[in-house]
C-alpha positions, 0 to 999 in steps of 0.5 A: 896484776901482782900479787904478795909472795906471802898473800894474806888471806882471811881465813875463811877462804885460806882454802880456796887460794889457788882458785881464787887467785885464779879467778882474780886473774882470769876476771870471773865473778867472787861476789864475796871477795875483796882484795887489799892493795898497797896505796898508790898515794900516801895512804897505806892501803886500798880495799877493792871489791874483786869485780872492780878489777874487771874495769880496763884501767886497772887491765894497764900494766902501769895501774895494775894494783899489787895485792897483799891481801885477799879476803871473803866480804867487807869486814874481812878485809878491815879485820885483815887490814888490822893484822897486816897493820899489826905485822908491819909494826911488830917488824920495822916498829913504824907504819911503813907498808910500803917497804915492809911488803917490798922487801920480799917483791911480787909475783907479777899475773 
């Protein structure tokens, strides 16, 4: 798992960073936290429930998502979603999400 050097976080759980990342990393359950990775296909973003990162697929270096964004519940993460998408425009004036979060690289867990 990689994470965003600058992760966006919702800010009911800006927090709780360390632990939550923490958790991510080590497969505990978060009921209430969803995680945004870059698209491995031509979409911009995925939005995964924190329990779908326990499956062994996403264990595998090769399909290890590079989160970007963490936040608390499912509207959190759209609302999340929507300031990332507002950043990148204000930054390269296009929707490139993928060279806007790969400039400043990962930190890879």
């Amino acid at each position: 798992m990689r994470f965003y050097k600058e992760l966006y976080m919702s800010p009911s759980i800006k927090n709780k960073r360390r632990q939550i990342i923490w958790k991510l990393k080590t497969g505990r359950p978060q009921p209430t936290i969803y995680v945004i990775a870059l698209a491995k296909n031509s979409d911009l973003f995925e939005i995964y429930h924190s329990a779908m990162l326990k499956q062994h697929y996403f264990r595998r270096r090769e399909n290890s998502p590079y989160i970007v964004g963490v936040a608390g519940g499912y509207k959190g993460a759209v609302e999340l979603v929507i300031d990332m998408l507002t950043d990148v425009w204000k930054a390269t004036d296009s929707y490139d999400v993928k060279t806007f979060f790969g400039k400043n690289g990962g930190i890879s867990c």
